[in-house]
Gaussian input, Z-matrix of N, CA and C with variables (Angstrom, degrees):
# hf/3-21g

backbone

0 1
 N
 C     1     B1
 C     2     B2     1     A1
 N     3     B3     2     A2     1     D1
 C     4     B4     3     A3     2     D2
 C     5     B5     4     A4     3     D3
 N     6     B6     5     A5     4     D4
 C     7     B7     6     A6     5     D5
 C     8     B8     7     A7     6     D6
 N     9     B9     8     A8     7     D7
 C    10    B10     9     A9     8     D8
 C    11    B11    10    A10     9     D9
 N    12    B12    11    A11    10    D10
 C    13    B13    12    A12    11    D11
 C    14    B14    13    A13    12    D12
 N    15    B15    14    A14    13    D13
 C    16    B16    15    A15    14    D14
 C    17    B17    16    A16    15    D15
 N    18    B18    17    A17    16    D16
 C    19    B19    18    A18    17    D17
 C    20    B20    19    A19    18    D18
 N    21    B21    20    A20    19    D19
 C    22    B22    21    A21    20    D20
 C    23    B23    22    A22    21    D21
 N    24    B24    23    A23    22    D22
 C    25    B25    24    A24    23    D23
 C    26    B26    25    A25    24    D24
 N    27    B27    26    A26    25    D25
 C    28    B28    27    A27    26    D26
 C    29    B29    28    A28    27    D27
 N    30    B30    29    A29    28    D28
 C    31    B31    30    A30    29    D29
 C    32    B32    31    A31    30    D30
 N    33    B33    32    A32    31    D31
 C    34    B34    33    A33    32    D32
 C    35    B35    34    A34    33    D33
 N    36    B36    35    A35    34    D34
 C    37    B37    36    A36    35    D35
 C    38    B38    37    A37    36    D36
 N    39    B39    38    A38    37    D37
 C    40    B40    39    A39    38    D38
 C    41    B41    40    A40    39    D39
 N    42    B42    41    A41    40    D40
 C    43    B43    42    A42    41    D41
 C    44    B44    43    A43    42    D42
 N    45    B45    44    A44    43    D43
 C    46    B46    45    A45    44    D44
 C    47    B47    46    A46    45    D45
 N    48    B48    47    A47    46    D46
 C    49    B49    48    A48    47    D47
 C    50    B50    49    A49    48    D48
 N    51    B51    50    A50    49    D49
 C    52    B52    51    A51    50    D50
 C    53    B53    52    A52    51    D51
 N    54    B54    53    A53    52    D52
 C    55    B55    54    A54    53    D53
 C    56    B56    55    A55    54    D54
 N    57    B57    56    A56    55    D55
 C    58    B58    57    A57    56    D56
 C    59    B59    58    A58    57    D57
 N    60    B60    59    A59    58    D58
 C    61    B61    60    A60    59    D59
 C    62    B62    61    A61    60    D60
 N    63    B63    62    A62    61    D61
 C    64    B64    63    A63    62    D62
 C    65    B65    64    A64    63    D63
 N    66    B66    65    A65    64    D64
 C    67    B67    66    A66    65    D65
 C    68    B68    67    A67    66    D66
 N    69    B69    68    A68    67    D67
 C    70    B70    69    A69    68    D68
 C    71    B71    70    A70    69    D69
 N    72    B72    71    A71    70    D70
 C    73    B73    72    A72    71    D71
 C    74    B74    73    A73    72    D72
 N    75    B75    74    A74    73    D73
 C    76    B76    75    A75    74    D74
 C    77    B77    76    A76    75    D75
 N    78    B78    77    A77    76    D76
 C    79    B79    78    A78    77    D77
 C    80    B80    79    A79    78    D78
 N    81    B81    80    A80    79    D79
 C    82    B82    81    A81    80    D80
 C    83    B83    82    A82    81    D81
 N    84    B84    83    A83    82    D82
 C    85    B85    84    A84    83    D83
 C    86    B86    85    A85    84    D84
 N    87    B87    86    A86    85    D85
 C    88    B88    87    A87    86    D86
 C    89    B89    88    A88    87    D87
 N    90    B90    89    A89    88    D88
 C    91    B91    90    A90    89    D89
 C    92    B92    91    A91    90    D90
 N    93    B93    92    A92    91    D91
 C    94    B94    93    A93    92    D92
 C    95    B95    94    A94    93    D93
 N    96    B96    95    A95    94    D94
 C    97    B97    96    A96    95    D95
 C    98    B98    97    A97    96    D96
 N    99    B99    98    A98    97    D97
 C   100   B100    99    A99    98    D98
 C   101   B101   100   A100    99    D99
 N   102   B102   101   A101   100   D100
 C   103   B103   102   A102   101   D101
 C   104   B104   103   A103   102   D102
 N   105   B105   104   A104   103   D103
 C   106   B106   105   A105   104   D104
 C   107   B107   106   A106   105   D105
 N   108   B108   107   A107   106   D106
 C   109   B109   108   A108   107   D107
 C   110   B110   109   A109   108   D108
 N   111   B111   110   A110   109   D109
 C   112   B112   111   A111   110   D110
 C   113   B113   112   A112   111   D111
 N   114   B114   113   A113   112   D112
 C   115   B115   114   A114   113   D113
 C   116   B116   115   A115   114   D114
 N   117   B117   116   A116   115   D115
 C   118   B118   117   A117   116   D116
 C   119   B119   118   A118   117   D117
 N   120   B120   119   A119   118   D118
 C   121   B121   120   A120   119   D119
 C   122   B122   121   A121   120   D120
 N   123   B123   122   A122   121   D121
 C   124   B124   123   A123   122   D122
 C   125   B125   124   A124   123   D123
 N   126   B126   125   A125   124   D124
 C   127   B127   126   A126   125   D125
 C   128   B128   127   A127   126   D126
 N   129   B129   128   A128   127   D127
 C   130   B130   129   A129   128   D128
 C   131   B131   130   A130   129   D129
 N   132   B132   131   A131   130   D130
 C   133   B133   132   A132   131   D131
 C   134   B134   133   A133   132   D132
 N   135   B135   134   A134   133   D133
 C   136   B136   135   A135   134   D134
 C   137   B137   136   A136   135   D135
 N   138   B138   137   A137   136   D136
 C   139   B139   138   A138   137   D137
 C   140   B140   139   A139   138   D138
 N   141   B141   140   A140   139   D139
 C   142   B142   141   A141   140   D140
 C   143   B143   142   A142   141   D141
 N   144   B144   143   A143   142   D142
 C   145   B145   144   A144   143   D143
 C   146   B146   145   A145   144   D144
 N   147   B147   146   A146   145   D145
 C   148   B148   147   A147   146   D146
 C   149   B149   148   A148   147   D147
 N   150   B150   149   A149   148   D148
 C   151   B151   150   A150   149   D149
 C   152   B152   151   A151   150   D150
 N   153   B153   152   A152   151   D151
 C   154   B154   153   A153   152   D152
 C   155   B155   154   A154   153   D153
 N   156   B156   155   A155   154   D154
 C   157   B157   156   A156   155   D155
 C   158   B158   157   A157   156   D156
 N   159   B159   158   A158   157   D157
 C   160   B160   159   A159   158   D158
 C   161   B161   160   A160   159   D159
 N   162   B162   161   A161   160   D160
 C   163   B163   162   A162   161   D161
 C   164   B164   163   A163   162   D162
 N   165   B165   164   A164   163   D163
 C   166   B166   165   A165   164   D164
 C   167   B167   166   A166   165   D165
 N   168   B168   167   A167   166   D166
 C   169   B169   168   A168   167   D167
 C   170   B170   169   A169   168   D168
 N   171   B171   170   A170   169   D169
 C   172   B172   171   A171   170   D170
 C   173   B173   172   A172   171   D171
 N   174   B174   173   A173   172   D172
 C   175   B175   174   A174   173   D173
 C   176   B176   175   A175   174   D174
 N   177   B177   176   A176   175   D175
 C   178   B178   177   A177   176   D176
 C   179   B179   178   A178   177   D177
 N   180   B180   179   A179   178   D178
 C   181   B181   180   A180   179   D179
 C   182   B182   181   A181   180   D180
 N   183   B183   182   A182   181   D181
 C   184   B184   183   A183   182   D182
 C   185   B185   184   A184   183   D183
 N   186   B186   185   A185   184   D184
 C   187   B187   186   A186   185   D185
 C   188   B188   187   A187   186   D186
 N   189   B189   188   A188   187   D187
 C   190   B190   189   A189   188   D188
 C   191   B191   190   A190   189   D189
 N   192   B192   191   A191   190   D190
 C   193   B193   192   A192   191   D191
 C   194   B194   193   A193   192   D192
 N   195   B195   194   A194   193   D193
 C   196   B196   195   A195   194   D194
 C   197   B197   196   A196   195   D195
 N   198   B198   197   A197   196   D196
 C   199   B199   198   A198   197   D197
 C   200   B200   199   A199   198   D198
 N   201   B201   200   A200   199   D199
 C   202   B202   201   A201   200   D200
 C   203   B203   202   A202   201   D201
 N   204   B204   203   A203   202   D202
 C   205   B205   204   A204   203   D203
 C   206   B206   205   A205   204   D204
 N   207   B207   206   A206   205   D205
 C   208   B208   207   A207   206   D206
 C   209   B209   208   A208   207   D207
 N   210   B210   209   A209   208   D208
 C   211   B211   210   A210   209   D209
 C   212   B212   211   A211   210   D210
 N   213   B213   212   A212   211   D211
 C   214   B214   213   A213   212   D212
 C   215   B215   214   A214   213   D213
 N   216   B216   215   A215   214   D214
 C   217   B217   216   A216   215   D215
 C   218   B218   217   A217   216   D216
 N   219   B219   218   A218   217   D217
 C   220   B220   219   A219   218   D218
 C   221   B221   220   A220   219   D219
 N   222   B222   221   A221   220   D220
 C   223   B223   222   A222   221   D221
 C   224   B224   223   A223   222   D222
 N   225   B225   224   A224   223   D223
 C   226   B226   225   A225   224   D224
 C   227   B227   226   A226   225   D225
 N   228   B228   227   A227   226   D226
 C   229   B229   228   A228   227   D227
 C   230   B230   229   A229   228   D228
 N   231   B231   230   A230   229   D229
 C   232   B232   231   A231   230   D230
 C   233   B233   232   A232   231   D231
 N   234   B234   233   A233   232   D232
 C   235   B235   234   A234   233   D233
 C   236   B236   235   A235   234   D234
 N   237   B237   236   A236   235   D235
 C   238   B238   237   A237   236   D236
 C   239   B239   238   A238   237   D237
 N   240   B240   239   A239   238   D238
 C   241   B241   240   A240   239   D239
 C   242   B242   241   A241   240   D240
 N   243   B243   242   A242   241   D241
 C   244   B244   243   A243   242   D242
 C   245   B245   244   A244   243   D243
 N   246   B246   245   A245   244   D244
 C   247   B247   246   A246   245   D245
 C   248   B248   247   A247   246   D246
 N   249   B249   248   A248   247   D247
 C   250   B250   249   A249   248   D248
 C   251   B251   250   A250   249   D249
 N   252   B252   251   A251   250   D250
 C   253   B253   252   A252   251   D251
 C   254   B254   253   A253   252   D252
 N   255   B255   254   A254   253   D253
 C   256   B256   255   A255   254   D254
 C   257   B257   256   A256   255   D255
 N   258   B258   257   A257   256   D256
 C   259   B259   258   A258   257   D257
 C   260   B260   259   A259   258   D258
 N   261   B261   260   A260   259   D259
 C   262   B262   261   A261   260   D260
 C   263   B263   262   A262   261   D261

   B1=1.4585
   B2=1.5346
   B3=1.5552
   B4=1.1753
   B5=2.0139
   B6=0.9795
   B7=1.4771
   B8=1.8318
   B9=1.1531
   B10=1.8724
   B11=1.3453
   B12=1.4783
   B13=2.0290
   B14=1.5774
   B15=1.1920
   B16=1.9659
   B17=1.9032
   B18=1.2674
   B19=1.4998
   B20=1.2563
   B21=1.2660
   B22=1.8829
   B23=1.2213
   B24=1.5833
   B25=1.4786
   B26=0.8260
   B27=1.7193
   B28=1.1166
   B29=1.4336
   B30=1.7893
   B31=1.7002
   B32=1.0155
   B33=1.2624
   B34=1.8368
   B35=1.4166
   B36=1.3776
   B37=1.0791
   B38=1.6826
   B39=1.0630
   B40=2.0865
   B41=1.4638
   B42=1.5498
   B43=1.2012
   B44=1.5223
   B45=1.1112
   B46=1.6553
   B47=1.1242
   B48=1.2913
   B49=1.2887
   B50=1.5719
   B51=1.6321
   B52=1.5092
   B53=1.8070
   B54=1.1066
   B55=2.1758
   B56=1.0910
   B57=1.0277
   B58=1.7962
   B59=1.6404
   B60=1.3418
   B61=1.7819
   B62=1.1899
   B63=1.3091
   B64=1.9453
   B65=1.8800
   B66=1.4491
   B67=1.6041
   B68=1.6484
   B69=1.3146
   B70=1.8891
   B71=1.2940
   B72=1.6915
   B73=0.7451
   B74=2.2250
   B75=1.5221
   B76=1.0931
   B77=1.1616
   B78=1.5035
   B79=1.7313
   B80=1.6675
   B81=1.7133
   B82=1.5177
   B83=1.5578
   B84=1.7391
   B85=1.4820
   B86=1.6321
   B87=1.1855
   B88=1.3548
   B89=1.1588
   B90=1.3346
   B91=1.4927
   B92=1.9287
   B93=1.5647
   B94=1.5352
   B95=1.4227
   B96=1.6651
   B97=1.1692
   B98=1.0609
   B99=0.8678
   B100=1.7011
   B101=1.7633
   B102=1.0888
   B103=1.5964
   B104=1.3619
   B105=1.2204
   B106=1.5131
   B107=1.7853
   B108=1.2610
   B109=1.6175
   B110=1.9140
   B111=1.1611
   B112=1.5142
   B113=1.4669
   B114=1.4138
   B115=1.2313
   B116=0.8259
   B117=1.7863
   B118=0.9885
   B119=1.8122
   B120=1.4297
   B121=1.5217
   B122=1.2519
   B123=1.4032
   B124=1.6100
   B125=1.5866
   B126=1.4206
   B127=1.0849
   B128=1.9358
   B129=1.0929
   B130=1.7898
   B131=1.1866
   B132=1.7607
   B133=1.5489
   B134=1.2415
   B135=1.2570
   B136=1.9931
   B137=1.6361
   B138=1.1257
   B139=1.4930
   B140=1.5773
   B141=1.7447
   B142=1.7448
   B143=1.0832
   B144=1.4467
   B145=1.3233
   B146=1.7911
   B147=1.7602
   B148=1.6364
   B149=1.5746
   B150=0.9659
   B151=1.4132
   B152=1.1892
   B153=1.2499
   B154=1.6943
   B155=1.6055
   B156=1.3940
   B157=1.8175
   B158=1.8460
   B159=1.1187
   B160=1.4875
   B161=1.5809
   B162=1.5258
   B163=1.4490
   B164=1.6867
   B165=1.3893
   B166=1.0145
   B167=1.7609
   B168=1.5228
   B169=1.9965
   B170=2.0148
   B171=1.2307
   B172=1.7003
   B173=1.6397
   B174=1.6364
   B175=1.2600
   B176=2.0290
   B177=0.9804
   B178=1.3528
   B179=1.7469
   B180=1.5076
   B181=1.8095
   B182=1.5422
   B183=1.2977
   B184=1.2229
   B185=1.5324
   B186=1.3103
   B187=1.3862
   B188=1.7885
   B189=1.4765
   B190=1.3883
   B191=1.6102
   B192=1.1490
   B193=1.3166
   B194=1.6659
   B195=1.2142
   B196=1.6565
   B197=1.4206
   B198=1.2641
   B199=1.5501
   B200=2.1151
   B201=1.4790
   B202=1.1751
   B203=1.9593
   B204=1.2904
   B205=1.8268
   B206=1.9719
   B207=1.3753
   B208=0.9351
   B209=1.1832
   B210=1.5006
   B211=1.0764
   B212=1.6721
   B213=0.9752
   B214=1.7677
   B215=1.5257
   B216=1.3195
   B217=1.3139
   B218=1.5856
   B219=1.4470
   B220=1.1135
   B221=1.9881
   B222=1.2571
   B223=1.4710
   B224=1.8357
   B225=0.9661
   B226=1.5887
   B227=0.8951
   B228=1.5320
   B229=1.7113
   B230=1.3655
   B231=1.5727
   B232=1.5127
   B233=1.5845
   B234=0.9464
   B235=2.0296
   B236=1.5876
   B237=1.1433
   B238=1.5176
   B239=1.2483
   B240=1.6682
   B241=1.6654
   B242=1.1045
   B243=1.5008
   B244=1.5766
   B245=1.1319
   B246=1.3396
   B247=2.0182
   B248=1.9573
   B249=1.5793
   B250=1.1959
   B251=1.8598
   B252=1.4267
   B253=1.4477
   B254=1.4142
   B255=1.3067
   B256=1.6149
   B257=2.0634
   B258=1.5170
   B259=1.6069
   B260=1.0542
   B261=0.9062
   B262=1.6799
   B263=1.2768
   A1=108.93
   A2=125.82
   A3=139.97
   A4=100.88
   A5=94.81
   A6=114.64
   A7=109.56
   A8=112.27
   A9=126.66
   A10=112.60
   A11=98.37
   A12=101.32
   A13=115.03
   A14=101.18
   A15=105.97
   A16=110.60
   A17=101.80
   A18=112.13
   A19=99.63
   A20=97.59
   A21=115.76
   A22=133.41
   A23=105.05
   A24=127.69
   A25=124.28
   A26=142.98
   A27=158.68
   A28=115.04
   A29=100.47
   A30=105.81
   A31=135.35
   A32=98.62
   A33=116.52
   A34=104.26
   A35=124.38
   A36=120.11
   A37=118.11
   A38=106.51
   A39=114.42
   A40=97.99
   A41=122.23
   A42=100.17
   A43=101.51
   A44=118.42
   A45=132.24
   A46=104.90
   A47=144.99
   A48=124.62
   A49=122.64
   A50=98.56
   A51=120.56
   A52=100.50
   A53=86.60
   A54=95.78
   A55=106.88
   A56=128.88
   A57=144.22
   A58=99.09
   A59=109.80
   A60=113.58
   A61=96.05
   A62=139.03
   A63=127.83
   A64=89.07
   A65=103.76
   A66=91.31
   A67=102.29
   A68=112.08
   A69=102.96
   A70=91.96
   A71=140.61
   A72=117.60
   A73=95.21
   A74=104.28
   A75=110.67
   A76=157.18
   A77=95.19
   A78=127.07
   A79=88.54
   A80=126.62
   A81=115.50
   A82=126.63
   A83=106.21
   A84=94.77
   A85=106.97
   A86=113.29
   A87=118.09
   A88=135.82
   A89=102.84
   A90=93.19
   A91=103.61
   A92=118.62
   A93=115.39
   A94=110.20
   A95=154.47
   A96=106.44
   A97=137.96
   A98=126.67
   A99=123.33
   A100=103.53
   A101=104.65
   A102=118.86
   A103=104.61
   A104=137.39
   A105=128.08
   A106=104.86
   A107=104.07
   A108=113.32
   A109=107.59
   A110=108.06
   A111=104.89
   A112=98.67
   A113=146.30
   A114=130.18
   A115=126.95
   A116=136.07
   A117=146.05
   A118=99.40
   A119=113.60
   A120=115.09
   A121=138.66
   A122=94.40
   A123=106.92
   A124=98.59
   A125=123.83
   A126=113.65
   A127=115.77
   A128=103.08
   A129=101.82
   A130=110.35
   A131=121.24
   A132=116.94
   A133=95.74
   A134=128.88
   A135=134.76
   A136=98.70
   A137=110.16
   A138=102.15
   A139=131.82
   A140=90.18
   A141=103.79
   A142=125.85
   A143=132.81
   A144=149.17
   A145=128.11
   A146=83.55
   A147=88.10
   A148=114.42
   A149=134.56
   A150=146.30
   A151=100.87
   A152=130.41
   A153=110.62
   A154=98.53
   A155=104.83
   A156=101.37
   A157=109.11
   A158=112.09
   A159=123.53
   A160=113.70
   A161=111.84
   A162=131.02
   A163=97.58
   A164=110.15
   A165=116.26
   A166=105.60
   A167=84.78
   A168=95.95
   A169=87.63
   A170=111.25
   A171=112.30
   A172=104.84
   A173=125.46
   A174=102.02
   A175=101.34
   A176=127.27
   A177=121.64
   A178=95.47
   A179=96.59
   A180=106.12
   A181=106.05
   A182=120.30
   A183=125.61
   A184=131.13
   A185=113.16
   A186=142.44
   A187=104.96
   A188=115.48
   A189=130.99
   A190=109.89
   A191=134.61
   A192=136.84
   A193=112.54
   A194=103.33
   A195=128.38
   A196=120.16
   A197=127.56
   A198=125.83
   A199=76.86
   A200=112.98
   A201=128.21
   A202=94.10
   A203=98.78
   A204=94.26
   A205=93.92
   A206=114.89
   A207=115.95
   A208=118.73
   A209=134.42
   A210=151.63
   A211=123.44
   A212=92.48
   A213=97.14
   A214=108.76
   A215=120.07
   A216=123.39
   A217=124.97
   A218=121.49
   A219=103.75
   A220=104.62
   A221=95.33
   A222=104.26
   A223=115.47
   A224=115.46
   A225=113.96
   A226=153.16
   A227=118.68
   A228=113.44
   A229=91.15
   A230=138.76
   A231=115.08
   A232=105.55
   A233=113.05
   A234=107.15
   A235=94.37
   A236=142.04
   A237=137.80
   A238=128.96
   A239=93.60
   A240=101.78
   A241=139.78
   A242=118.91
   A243=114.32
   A244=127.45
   A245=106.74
   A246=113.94
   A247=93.24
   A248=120.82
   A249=108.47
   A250=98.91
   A251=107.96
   A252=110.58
   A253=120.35
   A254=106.12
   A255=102.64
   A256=92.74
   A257=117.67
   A258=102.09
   A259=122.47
   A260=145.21
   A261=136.42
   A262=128.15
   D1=130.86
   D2=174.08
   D3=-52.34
   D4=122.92
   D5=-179.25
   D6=-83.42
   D7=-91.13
   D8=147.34
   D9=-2.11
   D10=119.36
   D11=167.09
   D12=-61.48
   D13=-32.33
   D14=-178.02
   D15=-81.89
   D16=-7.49
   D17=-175.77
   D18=-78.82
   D19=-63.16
   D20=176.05
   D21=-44.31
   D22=-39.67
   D23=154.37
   D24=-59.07
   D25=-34.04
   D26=-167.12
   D27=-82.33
   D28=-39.13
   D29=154.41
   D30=-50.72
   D31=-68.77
   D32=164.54
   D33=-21.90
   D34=-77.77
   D35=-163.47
   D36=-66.53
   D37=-56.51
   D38=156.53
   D39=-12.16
   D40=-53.41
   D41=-150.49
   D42=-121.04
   D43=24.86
   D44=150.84
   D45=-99.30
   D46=-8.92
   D47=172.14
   D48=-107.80
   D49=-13.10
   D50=177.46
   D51=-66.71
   D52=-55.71
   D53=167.88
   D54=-49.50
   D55=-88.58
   D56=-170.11
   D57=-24.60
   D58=-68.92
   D59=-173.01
   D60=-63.50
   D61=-44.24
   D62=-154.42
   D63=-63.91
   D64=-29.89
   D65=-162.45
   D66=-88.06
   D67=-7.33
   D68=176.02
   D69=-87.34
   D70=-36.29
   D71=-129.83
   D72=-111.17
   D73=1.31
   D74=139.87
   D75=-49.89
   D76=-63.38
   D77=-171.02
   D78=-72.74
   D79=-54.34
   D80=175.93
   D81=-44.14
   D82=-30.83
   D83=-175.10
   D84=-91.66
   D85=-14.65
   D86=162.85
   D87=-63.63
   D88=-31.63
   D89=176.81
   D90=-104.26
   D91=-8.86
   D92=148.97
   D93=-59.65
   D94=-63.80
   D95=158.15
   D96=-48.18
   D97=-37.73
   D98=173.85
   D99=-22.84
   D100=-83.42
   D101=-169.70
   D102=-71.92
   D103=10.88
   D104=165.97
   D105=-108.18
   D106=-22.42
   D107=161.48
   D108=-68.26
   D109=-54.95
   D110=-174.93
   D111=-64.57
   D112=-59.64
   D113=-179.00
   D114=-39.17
   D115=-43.04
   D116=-141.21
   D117=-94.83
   D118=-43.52
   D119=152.63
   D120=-102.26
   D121=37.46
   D122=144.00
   D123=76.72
   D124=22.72
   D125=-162.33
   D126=-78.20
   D127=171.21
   D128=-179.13
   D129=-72.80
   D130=-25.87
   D131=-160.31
   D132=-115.16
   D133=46.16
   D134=177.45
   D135=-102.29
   D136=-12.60
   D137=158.30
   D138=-69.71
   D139=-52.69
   D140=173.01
   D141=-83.22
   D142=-8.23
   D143=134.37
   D144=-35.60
   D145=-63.80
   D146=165.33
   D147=-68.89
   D148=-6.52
   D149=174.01
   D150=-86.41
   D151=-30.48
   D152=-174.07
   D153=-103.67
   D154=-29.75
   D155=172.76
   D156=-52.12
   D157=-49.74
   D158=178.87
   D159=-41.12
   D160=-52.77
   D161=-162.30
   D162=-68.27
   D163=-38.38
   D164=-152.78
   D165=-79.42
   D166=-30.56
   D167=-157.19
   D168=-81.89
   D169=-22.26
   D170=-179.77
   D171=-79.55
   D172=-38.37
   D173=-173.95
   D174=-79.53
   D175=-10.83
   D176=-166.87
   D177=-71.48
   D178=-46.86
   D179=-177.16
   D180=-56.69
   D181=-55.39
   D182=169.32
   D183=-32.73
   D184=-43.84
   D185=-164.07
   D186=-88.80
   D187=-22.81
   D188=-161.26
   D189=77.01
   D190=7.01
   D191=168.02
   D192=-36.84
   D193=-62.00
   D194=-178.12
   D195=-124.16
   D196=146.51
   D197=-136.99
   D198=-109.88
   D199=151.44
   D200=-138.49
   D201=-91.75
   D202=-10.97
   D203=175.70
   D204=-119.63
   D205=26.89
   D206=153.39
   D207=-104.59
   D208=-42.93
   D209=119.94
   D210=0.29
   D211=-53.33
   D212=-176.87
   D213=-87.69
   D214=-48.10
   D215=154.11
   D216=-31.91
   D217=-46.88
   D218=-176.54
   D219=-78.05
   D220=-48.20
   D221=178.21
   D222=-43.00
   D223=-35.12
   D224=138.11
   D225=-67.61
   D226=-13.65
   D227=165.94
   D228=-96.50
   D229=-17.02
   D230=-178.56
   D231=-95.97
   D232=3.88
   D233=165.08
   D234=-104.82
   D235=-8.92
   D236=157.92
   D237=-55.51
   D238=-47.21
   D239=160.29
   D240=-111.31
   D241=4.82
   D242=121.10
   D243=-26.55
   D244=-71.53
   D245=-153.82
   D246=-63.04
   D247=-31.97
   D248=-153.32
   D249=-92.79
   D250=-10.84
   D251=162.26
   D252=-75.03
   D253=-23.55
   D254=-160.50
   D255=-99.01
   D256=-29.61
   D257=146.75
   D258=-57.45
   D259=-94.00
   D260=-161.76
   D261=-34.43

């Protein structure tokens, strides 16, 4: 057991922020399937989907959730396969 008031504090916070990110870093992969399910059947709303997958995968980067060429990386292979669903 942490002995130290600043030790103790240091938990506290560890584990308010361990929460906070698990839940951006949820709701982002959730709603990236989301929109890799709608692409994949051709759906009408894989546009506004990929639009909310996008929003989502930028505030996590934003937030430090996800590191910013991790971030951009995914946001590029899922507008990759958009554009190559919506040719064919």
């Amino acid at each position: 057991m942490r002995k130290n008031k600043s030790a103790i504090k240091r938990a506290v916070q560890s584990e308010k922020r361990r929460l906070r990110n698990s839940h951006f870093k949820s709701t982002m992969k959730t709603k990236i399937k989301r929109a890799i399910g709608a692409i994949d059947k051709k759906d009408e709303q894989s546009a506004a989907l990929f639009k909310d997958a996008v929003s989502s995968i930028d505030r996590a980067s934003s937030k430090g959730v996800v590191h910013r060429n991790n971030a951009s990386r995914k946001i590029s292979r899922l507008s990759r396969k958009l554009h190559k669903s919506q040719q064919a």
